[in-house]
C-alpha positions in Angstrom: -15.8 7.6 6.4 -13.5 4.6 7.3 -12.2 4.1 3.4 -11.5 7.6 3.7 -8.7 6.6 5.9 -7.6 3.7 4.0 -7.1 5.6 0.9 -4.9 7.8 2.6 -2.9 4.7 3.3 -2.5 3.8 0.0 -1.3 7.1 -0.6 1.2 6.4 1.9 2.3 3.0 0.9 2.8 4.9 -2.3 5.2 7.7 -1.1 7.3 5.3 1.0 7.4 3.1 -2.3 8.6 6.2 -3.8 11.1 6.7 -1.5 12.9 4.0 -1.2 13.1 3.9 -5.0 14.8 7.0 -4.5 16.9 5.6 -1.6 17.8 2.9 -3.8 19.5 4.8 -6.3 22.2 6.3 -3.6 22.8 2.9 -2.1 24.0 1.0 -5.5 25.3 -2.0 -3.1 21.5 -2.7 -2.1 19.4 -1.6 -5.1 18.0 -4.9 -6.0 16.8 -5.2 -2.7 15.2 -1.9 -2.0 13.9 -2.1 -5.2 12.2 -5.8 -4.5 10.5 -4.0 -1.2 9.5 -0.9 -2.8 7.5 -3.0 -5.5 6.4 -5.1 -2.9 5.0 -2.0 -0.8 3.6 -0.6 -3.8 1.8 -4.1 -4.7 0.1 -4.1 -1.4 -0.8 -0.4 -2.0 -2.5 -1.6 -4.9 -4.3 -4.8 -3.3 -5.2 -2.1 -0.3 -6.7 0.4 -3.3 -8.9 -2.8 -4.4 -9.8 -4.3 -1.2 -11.2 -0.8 -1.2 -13.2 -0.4 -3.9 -14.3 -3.8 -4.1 -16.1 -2.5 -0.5 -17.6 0.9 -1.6 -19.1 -1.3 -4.8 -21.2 -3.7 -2.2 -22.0 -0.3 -0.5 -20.7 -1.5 2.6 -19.5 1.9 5.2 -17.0 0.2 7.2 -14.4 -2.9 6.6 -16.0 -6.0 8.8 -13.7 -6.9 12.1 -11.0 -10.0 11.1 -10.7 -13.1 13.2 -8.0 -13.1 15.1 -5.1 -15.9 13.5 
């Protein structure tokens, strides 16, 4: 199943959060920083997580196509 997939990708956003967390803590000079982008990557985990479920709830099997921008 396609959501399958995406939840794997949250798990992922979720590791690489985790990461540079970890990262962050050896590179003192930068820490605020990493620390903004690893909360950012962790919040789009979460909206990823959501999109998600909000889909399986409406029973739909696959994420519709996106117009191109």
């Amino acid at each position: 199943m396609a959501f399958e997939a995406l939840l794997d990708e949250v798990d992922q956003l979720h590791n690489v959060s985790a990461r540079l967390e970890g990262l962050a803590e050896r590179h003192p000079p930068v820490l605020g920083a990493i620390l903004t982008i690893a909360g950012n990557v962790r919040s789009l985990a979460t909206v990823l997580a959501v999109l998600v479920a909000t889909k399986l709830a409406q029973g739909h099997d696959s994420v519709p196509p996106t117009k191109p921008v």
